[in-house]
C-alpha positions as CSV (number, residue, x, y, z in Angstrom):
1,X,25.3,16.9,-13.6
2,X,21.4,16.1,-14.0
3,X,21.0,12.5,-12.5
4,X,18.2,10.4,-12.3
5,X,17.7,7.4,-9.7
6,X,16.3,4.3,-10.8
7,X,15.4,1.2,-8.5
8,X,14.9,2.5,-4.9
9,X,12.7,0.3,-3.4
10,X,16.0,-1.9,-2.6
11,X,18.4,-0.8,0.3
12,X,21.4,0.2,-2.2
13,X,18.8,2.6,-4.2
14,X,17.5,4.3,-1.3
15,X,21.4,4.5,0.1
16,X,22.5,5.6,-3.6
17,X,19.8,8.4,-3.7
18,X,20.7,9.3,-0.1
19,X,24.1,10.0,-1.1
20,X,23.6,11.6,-4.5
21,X,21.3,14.0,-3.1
22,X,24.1,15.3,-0.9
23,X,26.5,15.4,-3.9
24,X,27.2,17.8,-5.8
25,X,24.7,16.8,-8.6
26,X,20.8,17.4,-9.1
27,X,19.5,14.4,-8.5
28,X,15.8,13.3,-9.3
29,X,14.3,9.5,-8.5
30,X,11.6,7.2,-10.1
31,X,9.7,4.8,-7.7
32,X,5.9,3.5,-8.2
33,X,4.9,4.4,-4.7
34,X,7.0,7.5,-3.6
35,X,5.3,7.4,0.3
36,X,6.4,3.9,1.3
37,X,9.9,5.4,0.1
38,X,10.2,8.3,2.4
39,X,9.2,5.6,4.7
40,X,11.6,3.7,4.9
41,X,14.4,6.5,3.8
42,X,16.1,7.3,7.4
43,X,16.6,11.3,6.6
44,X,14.0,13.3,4.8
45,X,14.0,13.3,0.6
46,X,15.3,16.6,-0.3
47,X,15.7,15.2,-4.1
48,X,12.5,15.6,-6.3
49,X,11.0,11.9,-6.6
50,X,8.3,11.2,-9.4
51,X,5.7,8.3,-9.5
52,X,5.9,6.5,-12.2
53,X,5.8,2.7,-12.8
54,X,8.4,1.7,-15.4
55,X,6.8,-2.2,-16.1
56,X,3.3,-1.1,-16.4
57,X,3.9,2.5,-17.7
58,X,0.6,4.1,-17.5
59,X,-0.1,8.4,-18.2
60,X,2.9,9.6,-15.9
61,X,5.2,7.5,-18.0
62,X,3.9,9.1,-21.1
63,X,4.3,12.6,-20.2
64,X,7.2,12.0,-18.0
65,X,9.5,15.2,-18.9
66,X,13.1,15.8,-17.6
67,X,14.8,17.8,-20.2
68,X,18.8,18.1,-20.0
69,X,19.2,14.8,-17.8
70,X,22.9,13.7,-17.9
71,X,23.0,10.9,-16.9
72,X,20.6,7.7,-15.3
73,X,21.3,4.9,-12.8
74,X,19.6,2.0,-12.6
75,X,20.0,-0.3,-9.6
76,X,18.5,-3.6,-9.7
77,X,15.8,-4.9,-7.8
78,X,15.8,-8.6,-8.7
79,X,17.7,-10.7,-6.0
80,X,17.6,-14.2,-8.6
81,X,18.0,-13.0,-12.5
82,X,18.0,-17.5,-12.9
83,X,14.8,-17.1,-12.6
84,X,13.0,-17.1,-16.3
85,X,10.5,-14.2,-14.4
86,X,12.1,-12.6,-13.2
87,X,14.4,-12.2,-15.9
88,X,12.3,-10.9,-18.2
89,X,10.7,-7.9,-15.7
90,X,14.5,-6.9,-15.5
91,X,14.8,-6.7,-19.3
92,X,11.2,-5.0,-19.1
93,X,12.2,-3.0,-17.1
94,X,15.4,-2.2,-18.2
95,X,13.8,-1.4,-21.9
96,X,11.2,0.8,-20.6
97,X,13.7,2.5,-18.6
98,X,16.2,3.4,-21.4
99,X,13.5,4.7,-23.9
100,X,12.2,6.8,-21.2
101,X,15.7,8.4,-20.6
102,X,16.4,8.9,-24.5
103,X,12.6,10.4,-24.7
104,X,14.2,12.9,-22.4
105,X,17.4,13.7,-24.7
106,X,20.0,11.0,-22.5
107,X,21.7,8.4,-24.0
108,X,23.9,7.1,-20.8
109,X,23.0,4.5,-18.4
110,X,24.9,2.8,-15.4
111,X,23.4,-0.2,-14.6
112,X,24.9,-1.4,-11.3
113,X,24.0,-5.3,-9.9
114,X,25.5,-7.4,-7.8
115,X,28.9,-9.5,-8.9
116,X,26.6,-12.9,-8.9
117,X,24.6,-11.8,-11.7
118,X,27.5,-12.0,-14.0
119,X,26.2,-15.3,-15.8
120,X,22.8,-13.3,-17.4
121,X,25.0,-9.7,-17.9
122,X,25.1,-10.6,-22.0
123,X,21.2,-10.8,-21.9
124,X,21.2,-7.2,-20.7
125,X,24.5,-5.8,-22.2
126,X,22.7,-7.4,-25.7
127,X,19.6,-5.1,-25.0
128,X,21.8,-2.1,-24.4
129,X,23.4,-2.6,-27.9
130,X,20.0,-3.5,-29.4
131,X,18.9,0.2,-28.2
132,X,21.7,1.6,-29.3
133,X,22.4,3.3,-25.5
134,X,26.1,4.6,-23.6
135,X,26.3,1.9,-20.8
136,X,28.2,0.4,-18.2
137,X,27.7,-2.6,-16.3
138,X,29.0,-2.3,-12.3
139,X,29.1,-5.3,-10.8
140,X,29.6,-4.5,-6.9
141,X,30.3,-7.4,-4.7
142,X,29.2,-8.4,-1.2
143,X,28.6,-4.8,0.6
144,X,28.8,-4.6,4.5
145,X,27.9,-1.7,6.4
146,X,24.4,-0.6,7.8
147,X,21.3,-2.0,6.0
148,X,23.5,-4.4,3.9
149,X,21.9,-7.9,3.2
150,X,25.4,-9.6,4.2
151,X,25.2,-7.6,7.7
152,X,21.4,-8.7,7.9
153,X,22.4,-12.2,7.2
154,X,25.1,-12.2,9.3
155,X,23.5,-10.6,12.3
156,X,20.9,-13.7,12.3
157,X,23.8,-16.1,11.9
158,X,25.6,-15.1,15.2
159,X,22.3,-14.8,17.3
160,X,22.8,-18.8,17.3
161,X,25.9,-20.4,19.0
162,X,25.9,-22.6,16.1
163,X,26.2,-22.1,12.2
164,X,25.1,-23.9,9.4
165,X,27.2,-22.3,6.5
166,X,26.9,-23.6,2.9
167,X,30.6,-24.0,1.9
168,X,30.9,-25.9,-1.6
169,X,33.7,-28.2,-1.9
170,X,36.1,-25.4,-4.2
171,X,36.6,-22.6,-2.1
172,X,34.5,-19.5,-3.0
173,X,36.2,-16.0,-2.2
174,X,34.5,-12.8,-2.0
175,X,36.6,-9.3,-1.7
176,X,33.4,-7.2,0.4
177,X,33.6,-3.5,0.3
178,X,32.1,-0.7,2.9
179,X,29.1,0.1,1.1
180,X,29.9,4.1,1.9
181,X,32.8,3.4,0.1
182,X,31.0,2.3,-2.8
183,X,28.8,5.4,-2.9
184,X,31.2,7.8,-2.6
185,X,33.2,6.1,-5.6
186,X,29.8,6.1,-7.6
187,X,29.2,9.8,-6.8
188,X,33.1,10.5,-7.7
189,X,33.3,9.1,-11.3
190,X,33.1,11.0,-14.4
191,X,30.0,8.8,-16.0
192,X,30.0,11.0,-19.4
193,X,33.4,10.7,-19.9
194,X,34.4,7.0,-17.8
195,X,33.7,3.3,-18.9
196,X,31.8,3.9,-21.5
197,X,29.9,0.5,-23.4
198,X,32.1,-2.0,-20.5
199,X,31.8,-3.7,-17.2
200,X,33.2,-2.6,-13.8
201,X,33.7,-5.3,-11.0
202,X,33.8,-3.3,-7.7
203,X,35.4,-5.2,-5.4
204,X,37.6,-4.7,-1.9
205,X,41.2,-5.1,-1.3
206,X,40.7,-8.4,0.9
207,X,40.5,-11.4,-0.3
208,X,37.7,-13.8,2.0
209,X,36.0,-16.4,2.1
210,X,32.6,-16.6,3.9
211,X,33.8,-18.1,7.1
212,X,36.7,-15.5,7.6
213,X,34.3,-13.0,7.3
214,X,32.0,-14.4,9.7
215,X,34.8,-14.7,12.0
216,X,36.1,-11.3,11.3
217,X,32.7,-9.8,12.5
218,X,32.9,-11.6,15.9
219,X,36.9,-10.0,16.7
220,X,35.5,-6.4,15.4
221,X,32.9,-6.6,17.5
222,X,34.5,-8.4,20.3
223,X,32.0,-10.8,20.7
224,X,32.8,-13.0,23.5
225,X,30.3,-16.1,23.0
226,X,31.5,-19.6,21.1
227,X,30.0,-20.4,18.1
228,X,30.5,-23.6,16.6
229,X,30.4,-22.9,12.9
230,X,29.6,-26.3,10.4
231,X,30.0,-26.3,6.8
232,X,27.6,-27.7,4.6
233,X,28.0,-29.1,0.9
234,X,24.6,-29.4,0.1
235,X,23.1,-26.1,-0.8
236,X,19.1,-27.4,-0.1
237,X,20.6,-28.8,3.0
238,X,22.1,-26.0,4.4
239,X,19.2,-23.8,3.4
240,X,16.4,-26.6,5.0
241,X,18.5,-26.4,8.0
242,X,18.4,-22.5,8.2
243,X,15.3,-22.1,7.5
244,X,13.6,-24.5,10.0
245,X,15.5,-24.4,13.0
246,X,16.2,-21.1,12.9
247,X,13.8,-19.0,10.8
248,X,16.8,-17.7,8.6
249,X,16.5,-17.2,4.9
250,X,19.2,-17.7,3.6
251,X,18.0,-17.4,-0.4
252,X,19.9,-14.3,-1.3
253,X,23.4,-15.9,0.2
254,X,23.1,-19.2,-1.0
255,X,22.5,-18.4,-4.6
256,X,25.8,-15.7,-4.3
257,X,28.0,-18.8,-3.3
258,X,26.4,-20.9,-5.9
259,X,27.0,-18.4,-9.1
260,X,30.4,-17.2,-7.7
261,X,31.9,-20.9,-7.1
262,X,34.3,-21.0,-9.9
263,X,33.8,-17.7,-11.0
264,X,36.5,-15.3,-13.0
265,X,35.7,-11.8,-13.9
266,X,37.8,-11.8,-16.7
267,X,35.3,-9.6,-18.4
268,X,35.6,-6.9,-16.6
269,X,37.9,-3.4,-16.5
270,X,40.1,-2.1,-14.1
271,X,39.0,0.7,-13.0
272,X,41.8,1.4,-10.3
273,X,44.2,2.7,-12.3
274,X,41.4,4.5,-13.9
275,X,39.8,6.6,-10.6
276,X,41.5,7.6,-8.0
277,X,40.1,6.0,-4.9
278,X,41.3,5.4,-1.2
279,X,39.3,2.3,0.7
280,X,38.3,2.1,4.1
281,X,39.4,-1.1,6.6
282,X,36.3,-3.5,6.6
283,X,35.9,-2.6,10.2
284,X,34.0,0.2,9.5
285,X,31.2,-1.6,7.9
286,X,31.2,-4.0,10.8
């Protein structure tokens, strides 16, 4: 299939277009600046890249040409869509993104996000209805594995013996997955045919809440040093705390166990019984 990257200035773009470029498909990429890309990419770009800015547009969006494209992923770049702002650049973006692609004779996007966003999702699914596109929503929740935020956070955590966690009063699970694992799934699917106009919730086998994966690092690793972990109710206090004793920011997290306390994804399909797909123990991203 033709394939074209969207959104690779974040870590799971530039991991996405990594592993696409090894697939099986020809893969091609849009990013504003395509040398601050290659970068920070770890291997050389062997996919074709293109500048183009999709918020301000500009000639090279005019006269972008890709005839024959397949299919086009979008990964998002916003960390906070409750932000009014940053809301908007998404839909922007989003807009601009999709009339590009049907400029170019495709009519099917996967927009992938993370699970937290769920609350804004009918903004965006609205706008892929208004434009009359083939979508699916993927919701992918916490990711471990090199590069992650959740490793990065971590990682900053257990440099400190002890741990302010924000931990609201109703427990708030999370079910991580190996972020190769989610790559290799994404690469796998049959987008033409699969989850057409629906959302996908990617989510791992284990069931955890923030603490037990915390804790789950240190055995993997065999980390031999005592921490002292203290839960927090109050999200500005934990994040005050963070922030000016140890230099951590803790943004990104805090607002994931904010949007997913209470959260059901009733919303969204099963794919399992859908795709055949094998995951790998948690370990391996740890």
């Amino acid at each position: 299939m033709k394939v074209l990257l969207c959104g690779l200035n974040f870590y799971l773009g530039r991991a996405a277009l990594e592993y696409f470029q090894n697939s099986d498909n020809t893969v091609y990429g849009l990013v504003r600046d395509p040398t601050l890309l290659k970068d920070k990419m770890p291997e050389a770009i062997q996919t074709p890249i293109f500048p183009l800015d999709i918020i301000r547009q500009g000639f090279e969006f005019d006269f972008f040409k890709l005839p024959d494209l397949d299919i086009a992923f979008y990964f998002t770049q916003i960390p906070d869509l409750s932000d009014k702002i940053a809301l908007h650049y998404e839909q922007l973006g989003l807009r601009n993104y999709i009339n590009l692609i049907q400029r170019n004779g495709c009519n099917r996007i996967v927009y992938v996000c993370k699970s937290y966003a769920h609350t804004y999702l009918p903004l965006l699914e609205d706008l892929f209805v208004s434009l009359n596109v083939q979508y699916t929503i993927v919701m992918k929740d916490v990711s471990i594995g090199m590069g992650t935020c959740m490793n990065q956070y971590i990682d900053s955590l257990l440099a400190h013996r002890t741990i302010f966690l924000y931990k609201p009063r109703d427990k708030v699970y999370i079910r991580p997955v190996v972020l190769e694992d989610f790559l290799t799934w994404l690469t796998k699917v049959d987008w033409k045919k699969k989850f057409l106009n629906t959302w996908i919730k990617f989510s791992g086998k284990k069931k955890l809440e923030i603490e037990e994966l915390i804790k789950l690092f240190i055995q993997v690793r065999g980390i031999r040093k005592r921490y002292t972990i203290i839960p927090i109710r109050n999200r500005f206090l934990a994040k005050k705390l963070n922030q000016f004793v140890y230099g951590i920011n803790s943004d990104r997290f805090l607002a994931y166990i904010q949007e997913m306390n209470g959260f059901h994804d009733s919303a969204a399909m099963d794919w399992q019984d859908i795709v055949d797909f094998k995951f790998s123990p948690l370990s391996k991203g740890i």
